[in-house]
N, C-alpha and C positions, 0 to 999 in steps of 0.2 A: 492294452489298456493304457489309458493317459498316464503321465506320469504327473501325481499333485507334488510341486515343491514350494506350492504356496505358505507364507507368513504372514498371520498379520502383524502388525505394527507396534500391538503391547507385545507382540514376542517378541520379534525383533529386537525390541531395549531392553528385556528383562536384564535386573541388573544395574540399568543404573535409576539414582534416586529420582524421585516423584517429585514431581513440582511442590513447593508449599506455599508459594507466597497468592496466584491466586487460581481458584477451580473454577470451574463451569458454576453457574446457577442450577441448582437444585430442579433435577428433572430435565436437566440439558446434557447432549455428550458434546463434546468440542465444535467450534466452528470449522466448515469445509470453506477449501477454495477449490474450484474447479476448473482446469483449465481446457479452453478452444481454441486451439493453436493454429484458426486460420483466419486470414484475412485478406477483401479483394487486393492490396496491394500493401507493400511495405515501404513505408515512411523513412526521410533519410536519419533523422536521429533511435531510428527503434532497432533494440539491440536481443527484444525478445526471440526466442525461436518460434515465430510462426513460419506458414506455409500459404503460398498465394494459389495452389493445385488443386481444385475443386476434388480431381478425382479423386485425392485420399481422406476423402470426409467418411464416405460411408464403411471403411476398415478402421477408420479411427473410433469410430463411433458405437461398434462392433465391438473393440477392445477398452473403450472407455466403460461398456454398460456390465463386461463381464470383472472391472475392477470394482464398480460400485456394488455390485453382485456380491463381492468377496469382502468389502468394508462394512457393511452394512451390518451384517451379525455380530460384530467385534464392536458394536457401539449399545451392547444391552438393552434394546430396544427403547433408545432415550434418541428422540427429535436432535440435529442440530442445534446448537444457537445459532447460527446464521451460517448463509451459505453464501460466498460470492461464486459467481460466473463470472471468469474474465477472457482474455483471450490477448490477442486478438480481437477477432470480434463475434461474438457467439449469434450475433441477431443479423450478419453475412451469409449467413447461412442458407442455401437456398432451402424454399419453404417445407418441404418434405421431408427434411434434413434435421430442419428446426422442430418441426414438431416430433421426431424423431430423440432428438436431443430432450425435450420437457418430457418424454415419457421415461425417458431412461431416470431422469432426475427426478419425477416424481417424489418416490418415497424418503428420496433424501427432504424437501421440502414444504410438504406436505402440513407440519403442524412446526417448523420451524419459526424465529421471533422476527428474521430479515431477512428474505431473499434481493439481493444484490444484480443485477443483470447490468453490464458494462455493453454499451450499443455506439457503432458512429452513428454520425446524427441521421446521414441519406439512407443509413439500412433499414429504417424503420416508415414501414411501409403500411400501408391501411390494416392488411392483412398480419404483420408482426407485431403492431401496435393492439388489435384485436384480440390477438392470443396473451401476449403479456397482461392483458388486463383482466384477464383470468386467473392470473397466477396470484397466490395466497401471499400477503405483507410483501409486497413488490416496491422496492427500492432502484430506480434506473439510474444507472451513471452514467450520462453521454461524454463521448472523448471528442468535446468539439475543439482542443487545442492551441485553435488559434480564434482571436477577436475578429478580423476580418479576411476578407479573398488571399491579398496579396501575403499576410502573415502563414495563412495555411498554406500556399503555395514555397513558401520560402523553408517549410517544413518536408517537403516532399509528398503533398498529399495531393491528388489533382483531382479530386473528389469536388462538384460541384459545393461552392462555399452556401452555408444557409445560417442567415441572422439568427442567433440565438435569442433575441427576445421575440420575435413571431411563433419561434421554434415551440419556444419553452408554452407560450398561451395557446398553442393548439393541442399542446401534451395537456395541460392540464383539464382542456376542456374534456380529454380523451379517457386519461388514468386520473384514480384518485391515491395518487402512490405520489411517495418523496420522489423528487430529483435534481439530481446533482451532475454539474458541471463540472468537466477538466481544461484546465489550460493550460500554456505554455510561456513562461517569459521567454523571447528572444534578446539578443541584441537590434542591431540595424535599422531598422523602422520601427521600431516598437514603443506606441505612445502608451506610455504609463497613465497620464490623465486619460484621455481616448479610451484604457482600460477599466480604470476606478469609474469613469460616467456611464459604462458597461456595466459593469459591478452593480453599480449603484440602482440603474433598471432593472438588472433581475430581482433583485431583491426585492424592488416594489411589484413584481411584477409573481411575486410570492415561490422562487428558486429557493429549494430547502437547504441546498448541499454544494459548496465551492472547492476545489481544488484547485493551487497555484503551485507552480513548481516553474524553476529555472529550468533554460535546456545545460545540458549537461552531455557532452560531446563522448559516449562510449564508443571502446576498441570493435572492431569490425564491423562499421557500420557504414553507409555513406557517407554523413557526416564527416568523420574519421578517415576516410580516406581524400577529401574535402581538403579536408583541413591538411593535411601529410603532403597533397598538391599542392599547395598556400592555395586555393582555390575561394578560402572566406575571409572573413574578417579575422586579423591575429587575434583581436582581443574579441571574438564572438562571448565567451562563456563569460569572461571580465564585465561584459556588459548587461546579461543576461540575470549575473548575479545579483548586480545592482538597480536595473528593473526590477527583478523579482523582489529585492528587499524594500523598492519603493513605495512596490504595490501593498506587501503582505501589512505596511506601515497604514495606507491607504485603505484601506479594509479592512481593519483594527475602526479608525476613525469614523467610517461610514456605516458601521452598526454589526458589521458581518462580528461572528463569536471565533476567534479563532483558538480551538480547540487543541491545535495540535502544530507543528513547524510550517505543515503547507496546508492545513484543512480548516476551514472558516463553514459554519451552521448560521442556520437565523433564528434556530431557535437552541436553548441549552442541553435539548438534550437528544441533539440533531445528527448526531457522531455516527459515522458508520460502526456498526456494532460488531461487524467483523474484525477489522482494522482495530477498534479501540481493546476486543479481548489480546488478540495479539499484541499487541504496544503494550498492554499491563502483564505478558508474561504467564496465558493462557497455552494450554496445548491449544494444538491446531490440527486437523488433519489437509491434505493435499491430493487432490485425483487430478489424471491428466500428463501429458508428457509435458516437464519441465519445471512440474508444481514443485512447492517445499511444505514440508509437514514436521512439527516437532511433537515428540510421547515421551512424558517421562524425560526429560533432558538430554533428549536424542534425537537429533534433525538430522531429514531426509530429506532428499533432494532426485527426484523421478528421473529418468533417463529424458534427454531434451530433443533427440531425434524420433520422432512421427513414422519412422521405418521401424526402431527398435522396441519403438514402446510395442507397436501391434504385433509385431514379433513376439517378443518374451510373453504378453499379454494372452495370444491366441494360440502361438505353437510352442511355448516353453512352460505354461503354464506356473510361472511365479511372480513375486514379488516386481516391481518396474522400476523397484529407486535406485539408483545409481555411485551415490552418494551418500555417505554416515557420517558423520559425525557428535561425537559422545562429548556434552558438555560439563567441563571440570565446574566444582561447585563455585570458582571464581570464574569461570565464565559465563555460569549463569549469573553471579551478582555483578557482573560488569554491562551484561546484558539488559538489565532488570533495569541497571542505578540510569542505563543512558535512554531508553526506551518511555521510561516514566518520566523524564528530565522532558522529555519531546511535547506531554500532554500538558494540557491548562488545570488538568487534576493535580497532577504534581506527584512528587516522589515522598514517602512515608516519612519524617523524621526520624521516628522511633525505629524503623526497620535500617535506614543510614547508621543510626547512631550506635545499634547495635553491633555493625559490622568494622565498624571504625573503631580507628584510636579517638576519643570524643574530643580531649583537646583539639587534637590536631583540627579534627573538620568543625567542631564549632567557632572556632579561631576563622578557619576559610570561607564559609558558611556568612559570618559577619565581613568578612573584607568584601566578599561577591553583592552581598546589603547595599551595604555605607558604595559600593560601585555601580549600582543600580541596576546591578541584575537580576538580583532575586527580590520579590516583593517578603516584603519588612515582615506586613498584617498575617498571612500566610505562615509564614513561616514561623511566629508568633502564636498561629494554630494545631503546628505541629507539621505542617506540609510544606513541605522544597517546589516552590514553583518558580520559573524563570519570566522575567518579562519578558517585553518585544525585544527589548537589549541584550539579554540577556541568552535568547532564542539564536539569535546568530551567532555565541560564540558557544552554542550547546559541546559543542566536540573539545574545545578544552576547559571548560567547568567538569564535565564528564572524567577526563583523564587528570586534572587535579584533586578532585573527590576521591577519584578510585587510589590516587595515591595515598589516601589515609588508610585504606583496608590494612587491617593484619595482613602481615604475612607478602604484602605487595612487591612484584618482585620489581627491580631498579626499569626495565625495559617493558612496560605497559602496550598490552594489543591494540594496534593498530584500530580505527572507528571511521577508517575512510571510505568505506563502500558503504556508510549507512548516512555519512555527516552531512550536516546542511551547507551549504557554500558558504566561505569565510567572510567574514566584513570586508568590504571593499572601498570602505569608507578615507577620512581623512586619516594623516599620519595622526598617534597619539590617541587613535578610538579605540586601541587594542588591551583587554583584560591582561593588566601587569603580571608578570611569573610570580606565584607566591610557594615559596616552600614550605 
């Protein structure tokens, strides 16, 4: 007989405390992300674990649908709130495969409020476009990346380039679903205007959803090996930075709403609703090799190899996360303070002020003011939000606030695998030390 050594996931934490700050909406169990960890080729700055092997689709797919199997009863018979599909690229997929994959996911999305589907632009083919258009509150994210040929190519994509404003008016004439764009700052050739008069077309051209993000050179990647050659530019990222901040300044101006440090809507309340529960300090759950899921103030992180997951999944019969970690109650508030510092909602007054010594942070609170990074009106309502100024220097507002916490120990946790890139501006633009 099998041997069951499966957990679920509120087991698994029992013990430690429950989120309080915010829960699911009434009638909803946590948002899913689900991960498909393949795709036709890998890109030189992508540091994800996909797999470019066609042949291990159909044992991944095997072991994904008996996790979803297992998660499913542990959610009380309560819908997600949103689901993403990321990957890789889940719409790669050859087509038997793909349809394979929406049946497994059905019941997960089924009466969910946002399904999420992440596609490169070329995999989306008459017949993939025809099935997503069936799929209930469908939200498509394309990872077009780059603005034009040569930028995609300088990325390591050799994927024929396709204009994103032709792109975007054949999708729409196709789905009646939001969608949303990723891109990439580079350095090198990368025209910032060139990008904003890009911008500025989709927007009239009625693109619900922008993502801008700097490149950002991660350990074992191409890139990274690239660069350890000197094989690029020294100051690639230096410059990448500074596009990127042109732009995000750029698109503030030209209408785009910018919600969050890299995420612009056209309309207010256009926010991926995956993305925005997590940023406010939602549980979350996580299927797939490589995903992260937090319960109860306990994040998980799946085993990231494609051999192991189907393994443990199909002949070990347990759990597939890899990874624990039990969050102390000041890691969840450091969590919380830098997370909600990110959104255009902003961070609660009342919940700061409670956790603080008051002097101390109303004191710093007004120096960040009078320095014009946090809007005045705002926070005068009771809510900490950051301007565009205020945005770039999130990662030390964040580590000066948390210095006011009770109890703060002298050496504050590091915020560098989540922080936005530093100002790179002129000498004299940097938020002064304030004790």
């Amino acid at each position: 007989m099998e041997k069951n050594e499966w957990q679920s996931l509120p087991e698994i934490s029992k013990g430690a405390s429950a989120p309080s700050e915010t829960m699911n909406p009434s009638g909803f169990s946590p948002p899913v992300f689900l991960q498909v960890p393949f795709c036709p080729e890998r890109c030189d700055y992508c540091s994800i674990p996909v797999s470019v092997n066609p042949s291990m689709v159909s044992d991944y797919l095997t072991a994904l649908e008996k996790e979803v199997s297992r998660v499913l009863p542990g959610q009380g018979g309560l819908p997600p709130l949103a689901v993403y599909v990321g990957g890789g690229s889940p719409t790669s997929l050859p087509d038997d495969a793909f349809k394979r994959l929406l049946s497994i996911l059905e019941p997960l999305f089924r009466s969910t409020r946002e399904l999420t589907f992440e596609s490169r632009p070329e995999a989306l083919t008459p017949e993939k476009i025809a099935l997503l258009g069936e799929l209930p509150s469908l939200r498509l994210s394309l990872g077009m990346e780059a603005p034009d040929a040569a930028g995609l190519l300088s990325l390591g994509r050799t994927a024929p380039f396709l204009d994103p404003v032709p792109l975007l008016r054949g999708l729409k004439d196709q789905l009646r679903s939001p969608i949303s764009m990723d891109f990439i700052c580079t350095g090198g050739e990368f025209s910032v205007p060139g990008f904003l008069d890009l911008s500025g077309r989709l927007l009239e051209e009625g693109l619900d959803h922008l993502s801008v993000y700097p490149l950002v050179i991660e350990a074992h990647t191409v890139s990274a090996l690239r660069k350890a050659q000197k094989r690029t530019e020294e100051d690639l990222e230096e410059r990448a930075g500074e596009n990127w901040r042109e732009v995000c300044e750029g698109l503030s101006d030209a209408g785009w709403i910018r919600y969050e440090v890299s995420n612009f809507s056209r309309k207010e309340d256009g926010g991926c609703l995956y993305n925005l529960q997590v940023w406010k300090g939602g549980d979350y759950l996580g299927l797939g090799s490589g995903s992260h899921q937090k319960m109860n103030s306990v994040r998980f992180e799946n085993v990231r190899s494609i051999q192991d997951y189907v393994r443990i999944l199909t002949q070990e019969n347990r759990h597939p996360y890899d990874k624990k970690e039990i969050l102390s109650g000041r890691d969840s508030d450091l969590e919380f303070l830098y997370t909600n510092l990110r959104l255009r909602d902003g961070l609660s007054l009342k919940w700061l002020l409670s956790r603080t010594i008051p002097s101390s942070s109303v004191r710093i609170i007004e120096e960040f003011v009078r320095y014009g990074a946090i809007e005045k009106k705002r926070t005068e309502e009771g809510v900490l939000v950051l301007t565009g100024k205020g945005l770039y220097r999130l990662d030390e507002i964040a580590q000066t606030l948390f210095g006011c916490f009770r109890e703060t120990k002298a050496h504050l946790p590091s915020l560098t695998e989540s922080s936005v890139p530093p100002s790179r501006g002129s000498a004299g633009s940097e938020i002064p030390t304030l004790s």
